[in-house]
Structure formats: structure tokens, C-alpha cells
GUFIMAR-995181 format. One line per 2 residues: number of its first residue (from 0); for each residue x, z, y of C-alpha. Coordinates in nm, 4 decimals. Example, Ala and Ser with C-alpha at 12.3 -4.5 7.8 and 13.67 -1.06 7.14 Angstrom:
0 = 1.2300:0.7800:-0.4500 | 1.3670:0.7140:-0.1060
***
This chain:
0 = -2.5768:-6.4247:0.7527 | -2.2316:-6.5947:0.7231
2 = -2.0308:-6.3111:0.8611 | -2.2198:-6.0930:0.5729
4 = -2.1437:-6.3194:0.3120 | -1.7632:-6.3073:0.4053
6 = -1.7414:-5.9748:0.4809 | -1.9561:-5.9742:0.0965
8 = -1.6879:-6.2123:-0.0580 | -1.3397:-5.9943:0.0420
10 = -1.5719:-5.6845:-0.0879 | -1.5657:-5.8199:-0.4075
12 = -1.2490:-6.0529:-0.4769 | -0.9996:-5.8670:-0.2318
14 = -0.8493:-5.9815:0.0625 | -0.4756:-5.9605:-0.0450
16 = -0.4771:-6.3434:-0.1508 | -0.4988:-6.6248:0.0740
18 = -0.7654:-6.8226:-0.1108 | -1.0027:-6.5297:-0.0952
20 = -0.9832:-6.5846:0.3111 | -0.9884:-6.9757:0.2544
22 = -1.3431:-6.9499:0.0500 | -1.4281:-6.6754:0.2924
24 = -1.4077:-6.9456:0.5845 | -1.5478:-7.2211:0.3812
26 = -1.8155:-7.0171:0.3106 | -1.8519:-6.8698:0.6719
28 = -1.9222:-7.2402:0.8018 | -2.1230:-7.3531:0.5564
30 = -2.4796:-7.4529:0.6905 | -2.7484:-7.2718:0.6018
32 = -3.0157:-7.4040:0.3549 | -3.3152:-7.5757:0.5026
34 = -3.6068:-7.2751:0.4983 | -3.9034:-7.4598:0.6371
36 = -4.1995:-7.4231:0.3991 | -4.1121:-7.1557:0.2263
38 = -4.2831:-6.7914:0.2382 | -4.0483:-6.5185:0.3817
40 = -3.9895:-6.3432:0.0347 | -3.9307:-6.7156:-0.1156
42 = -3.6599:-6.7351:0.2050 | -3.4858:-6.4267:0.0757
44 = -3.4724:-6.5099:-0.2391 | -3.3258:-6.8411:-0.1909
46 = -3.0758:-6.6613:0.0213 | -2.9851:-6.4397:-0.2572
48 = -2.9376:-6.7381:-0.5087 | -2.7005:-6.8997:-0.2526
50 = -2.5417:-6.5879:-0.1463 | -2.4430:-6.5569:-0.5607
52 = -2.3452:-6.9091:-0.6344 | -2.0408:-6.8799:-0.3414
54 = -1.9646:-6.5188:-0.4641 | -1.9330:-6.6654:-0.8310
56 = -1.7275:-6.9250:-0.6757 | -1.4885:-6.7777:-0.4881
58 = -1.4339:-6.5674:-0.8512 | -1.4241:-6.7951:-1.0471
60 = -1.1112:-7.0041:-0.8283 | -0.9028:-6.5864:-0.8248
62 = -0.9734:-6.5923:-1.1600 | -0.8058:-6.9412:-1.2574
64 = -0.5470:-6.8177:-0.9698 | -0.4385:-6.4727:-1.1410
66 = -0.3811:-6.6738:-1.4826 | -0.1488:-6.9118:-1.2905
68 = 0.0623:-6.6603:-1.1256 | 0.0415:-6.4371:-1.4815
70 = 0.2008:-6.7585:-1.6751 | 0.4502:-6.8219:-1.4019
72 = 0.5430:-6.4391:-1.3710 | 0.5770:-6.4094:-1.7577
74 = 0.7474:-6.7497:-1.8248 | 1.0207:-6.6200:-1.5619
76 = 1.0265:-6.3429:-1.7756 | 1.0909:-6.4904:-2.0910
78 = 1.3782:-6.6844:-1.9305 | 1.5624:-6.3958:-1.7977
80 = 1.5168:-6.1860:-2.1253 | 1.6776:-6.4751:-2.3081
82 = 1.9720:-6.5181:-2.0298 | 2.0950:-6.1970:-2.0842
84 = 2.0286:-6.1792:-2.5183 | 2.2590:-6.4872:-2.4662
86 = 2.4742:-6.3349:-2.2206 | 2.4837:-5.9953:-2.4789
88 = 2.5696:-6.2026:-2.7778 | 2.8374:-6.4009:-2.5920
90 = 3.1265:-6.1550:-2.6398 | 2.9901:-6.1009:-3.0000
92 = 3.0069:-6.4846:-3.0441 | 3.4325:-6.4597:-2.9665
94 = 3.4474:-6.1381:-3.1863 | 3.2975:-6.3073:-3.4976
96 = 3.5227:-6.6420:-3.3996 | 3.8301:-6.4832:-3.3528
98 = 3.8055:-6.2864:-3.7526 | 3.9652:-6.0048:-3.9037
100 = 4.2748:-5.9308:-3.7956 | 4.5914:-6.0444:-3.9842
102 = 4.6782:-5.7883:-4.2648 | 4.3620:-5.5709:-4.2228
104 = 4.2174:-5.6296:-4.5469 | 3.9165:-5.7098:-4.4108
106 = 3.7023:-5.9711:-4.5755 | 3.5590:-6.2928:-4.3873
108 = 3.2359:-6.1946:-4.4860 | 3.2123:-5.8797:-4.4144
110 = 3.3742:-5.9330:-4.0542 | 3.0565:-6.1423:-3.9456
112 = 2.8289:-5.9606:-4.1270 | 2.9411:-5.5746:-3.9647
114 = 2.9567:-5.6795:-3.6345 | 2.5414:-5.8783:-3.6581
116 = 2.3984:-5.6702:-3.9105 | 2.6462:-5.3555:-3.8882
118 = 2.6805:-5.3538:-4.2480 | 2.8864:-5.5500:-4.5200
120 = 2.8568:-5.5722:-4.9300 | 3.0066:-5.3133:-5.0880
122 = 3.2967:-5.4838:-5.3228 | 3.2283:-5.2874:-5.6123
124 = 2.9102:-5.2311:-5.6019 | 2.7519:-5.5007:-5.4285
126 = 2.4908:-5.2919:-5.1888 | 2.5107:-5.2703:-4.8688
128 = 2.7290:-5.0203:-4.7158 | 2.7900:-4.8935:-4.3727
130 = 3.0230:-4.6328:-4.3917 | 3.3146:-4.6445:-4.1151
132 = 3.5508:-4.4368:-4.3560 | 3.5302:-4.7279:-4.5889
134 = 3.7078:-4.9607:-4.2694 | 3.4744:-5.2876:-4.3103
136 = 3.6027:-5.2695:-4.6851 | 3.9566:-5.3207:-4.6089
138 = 3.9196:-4.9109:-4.7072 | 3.6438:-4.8984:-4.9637
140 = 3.5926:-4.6103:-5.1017 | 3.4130:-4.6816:-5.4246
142 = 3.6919:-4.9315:-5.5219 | 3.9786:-4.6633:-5.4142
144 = 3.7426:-4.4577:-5.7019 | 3.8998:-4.7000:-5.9481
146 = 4.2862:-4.7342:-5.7219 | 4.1945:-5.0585:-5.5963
148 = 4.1892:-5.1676:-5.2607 | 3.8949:-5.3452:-5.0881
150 = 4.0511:-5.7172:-5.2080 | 4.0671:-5.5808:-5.5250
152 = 4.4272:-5.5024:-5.5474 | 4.6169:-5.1946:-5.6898
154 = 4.6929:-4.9229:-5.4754 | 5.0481:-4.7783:-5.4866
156 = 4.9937:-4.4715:-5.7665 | 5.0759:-4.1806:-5.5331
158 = 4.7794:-4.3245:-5.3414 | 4.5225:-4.3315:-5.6262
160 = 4.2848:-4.1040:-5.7020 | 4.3682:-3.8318:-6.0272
162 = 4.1946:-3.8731:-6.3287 | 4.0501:-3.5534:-6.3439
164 = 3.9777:-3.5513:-6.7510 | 3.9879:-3.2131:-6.9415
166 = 4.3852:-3.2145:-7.0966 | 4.4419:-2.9751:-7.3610
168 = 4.5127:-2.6883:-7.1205 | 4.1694:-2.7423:-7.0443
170 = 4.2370:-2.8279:-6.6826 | 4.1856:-3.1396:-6.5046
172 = 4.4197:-3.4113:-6.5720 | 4.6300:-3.4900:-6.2728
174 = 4.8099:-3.8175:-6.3629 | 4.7040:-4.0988:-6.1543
176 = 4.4024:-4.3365:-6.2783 | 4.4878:-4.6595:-6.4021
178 = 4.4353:-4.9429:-6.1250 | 4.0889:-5.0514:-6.1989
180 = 4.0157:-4.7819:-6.4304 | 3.9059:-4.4250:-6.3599
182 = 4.1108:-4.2730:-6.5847 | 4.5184:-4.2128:-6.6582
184 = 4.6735:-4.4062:-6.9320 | 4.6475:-4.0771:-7.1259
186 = 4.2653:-4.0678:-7.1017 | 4.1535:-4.4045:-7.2032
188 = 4.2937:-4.6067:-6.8710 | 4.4807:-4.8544:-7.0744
190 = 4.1823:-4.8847:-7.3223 | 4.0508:-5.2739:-7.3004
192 = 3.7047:-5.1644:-7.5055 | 3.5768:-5.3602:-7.7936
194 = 3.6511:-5.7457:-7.8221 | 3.5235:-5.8851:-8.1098
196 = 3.1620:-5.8540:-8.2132 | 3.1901:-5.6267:-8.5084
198 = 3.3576:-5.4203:-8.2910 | 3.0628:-5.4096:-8.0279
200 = 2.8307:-5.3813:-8.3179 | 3.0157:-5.0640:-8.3979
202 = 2.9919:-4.8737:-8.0725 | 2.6652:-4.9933:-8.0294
204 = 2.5530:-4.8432:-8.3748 | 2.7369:-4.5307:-8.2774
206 = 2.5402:-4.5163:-7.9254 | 2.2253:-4.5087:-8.1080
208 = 2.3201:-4.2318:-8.3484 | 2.4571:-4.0378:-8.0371
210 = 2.1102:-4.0777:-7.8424 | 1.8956:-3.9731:-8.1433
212 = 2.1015:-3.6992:-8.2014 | 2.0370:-3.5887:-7.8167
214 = 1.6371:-3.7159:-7.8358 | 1.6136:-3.4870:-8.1644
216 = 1.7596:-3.1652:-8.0154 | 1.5881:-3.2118:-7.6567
218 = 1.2765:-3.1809:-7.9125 | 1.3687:-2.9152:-8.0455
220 = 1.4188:-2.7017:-7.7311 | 1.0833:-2.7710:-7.5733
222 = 0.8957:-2.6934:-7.9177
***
């Protein structure tokens, strides 16, 4: 009956760990239950029961054992993921230290900020931007739109942008905008806007009139 209980035990947990063979002996020289007195189906039964309570046993300690060696495989896991994230974002630590270099234009926040996030505020219009043509804004081109540079600086004029208004030839202007303004000096690039409030009053009255005009006829068309 021992030798069938072991032989019963490795069935069940496996025989790859050493613990399984430990309980295996342990159980092997156990001593058998005292049978005197009881009937020869009582004798089985209790046999059974005993046979059950070493089987649950022996699973219940490769249980607790396969959690132990799961924790300690995944806890050496965890430490060599974050070894080499920290040996990864070494390098990138010296990048971001070191900054722009001198006379690139380039920001100090956007320097960081492209080389974690790959993307940097656009300085004109404040989203993000990730456009390599645009040079980590040192290049941008929404402010070279306007001939400024991504500091905010004028460009030299053969390097900005034409204004592109309808002259009187009724071709495209091709003087060069005004720095900060998207038009030529002809076409409202040295305009400064309204200043004083009756002044804003004014063009606001007059962008009313202009939209009702354009509400009105848009009515008309789908009638």
C-alpha cells in the first residue's frame, strides 16, 4: 500500500520537483493506520480517507511551492525590465543635459520635450507639433508663414514668404510679407488695426453688417 500511494502521489503532482519525491518518501514510511475492529469495507474506506488526506497534502505544499518560485521568477523580472528602461534612458538623460546646440534656434523647451515626448509646442500656434521640416522650431513653419523665425525674430526678406494678395494686374502680389504680418506693406502689412475703442466699435459694427449681408443672401439661395 505505500509503494501505491507514492507511485499515486508523482501521478498526480509530478515528479519534476524535489518535494514531490520528499512527501513521496514521507508518505512511503508512514505506518499504516491501526485496522483491528473494523469490517473489511470499513478498512478500505479508511484507507481511502488516508490515501486522500496525503494526496491533498503533498498538493497543497506544490501549490504554496509554484507561487514561491512564480514571485521570485517575476520579481527577477521586474528588476531586469527596469535595468535596461534605465540603461535605455541613460543616453537620453546626457542628450536632454547637454541642450540645444549653440545657434540652432532651438528652444529649451522644446529640446526636452522632442527628444521624451517627440513633440514640442508649436510657437505660433501653441499645439503640439511634430513635424521634422519645422527643425524642433528653430524652423517653424507656421511662424516662417508670418517671416519670423521660431524665436520670433524676422527673417531676412528674400527669405520670407510673398504676400500673395490680388494687385491690380490681378495677379498675386509678390513683394515680401511684412515680418510678423502675412502681407507686404502694400497690402495692409504695415497696418497696426484699430486702437482706440471707437475705432473697434467701428469695425465691429461693420463685421456685423458684413455677416448679415452674407446670412441674408445664403437665404436667399436655398429658398
Amino acid at each position: 500500500m505505500p509503494e501505491e500511494l507514492s507511485v499515486t502521489a508523482e501521478l498526480l503532482l509530478g515528479p519534476t520537483l524535489s518535494h514531490f519525491v520528499s512527501c513521496g518518501r514521507t508518505l512511503a514510511s508512514a505506518p499504516e493506520p491501526p485496522l483491528d475492529g473494523f469490517a473489511p469495507r470499513s478498512k478500505v474506506r479508511l484507507m481511502q480517507q488516508v490515501t486522500s488526506g496525503h494526496v491533498r497534502a503533498g498538493a497543497r505544499a506544490s501549490w504554496a511551492f509554484r507561487e514561491m518560485t512564480e514571485m521570485i521568477s517575476f520579481k527577477g523580472l521586474g528588476d531586469r525590465i527596469r535595468s535596461e528602461e534605465q540603461a535605455r534612458k541613460l543616453p537620453l538623460a546626457r542628450i536632454i543635459a547637454a541642450g540645444p546646440p549653440a545657434d540652432s534656434g532651438i528652444t529649451l523647451a522644446a529640446w526636452p520635450s522632442w527628444y521624451e515626448c517627440e513633440f514640442f509646442a508649436c510657437p505660433r500656434r501653441g499645439t503640439t507639433c511634430a513635424d521634422p521640416k519645422c527643425k524642433i522650431g528653430s524652423a517653424c513653419l507656421a511662424m516662417r508663414e508670418i517671416g519670423l523665425d521660431g524665436n520670433g525674430g524676422p527673417l531676412r526678406r528674400r527669405e520670407r514668404p510673398k504676400c500673395g494678395a490680388r494687385n491690380r494686374q490681378g495677379e498675386p502680389c509678390a513683394v515680401r510679407v511684412e515680418p510678423g504680418k502675412a502681407r507686404c506693406r502694400f497690402h495692409g502689412g504695415l497696418s497696426t488695426g484699430p486702437r482706440t475703442i471707437e475705432g473697434r466699435a467701428r469695425v465691429a459694427e461693420a463685421q456685423r453688417q458684413r455677416w448679415a449681408r452674407y446670412h441674408a443672401t445664403t437665404s436667399r439661395r436655398v429658398n
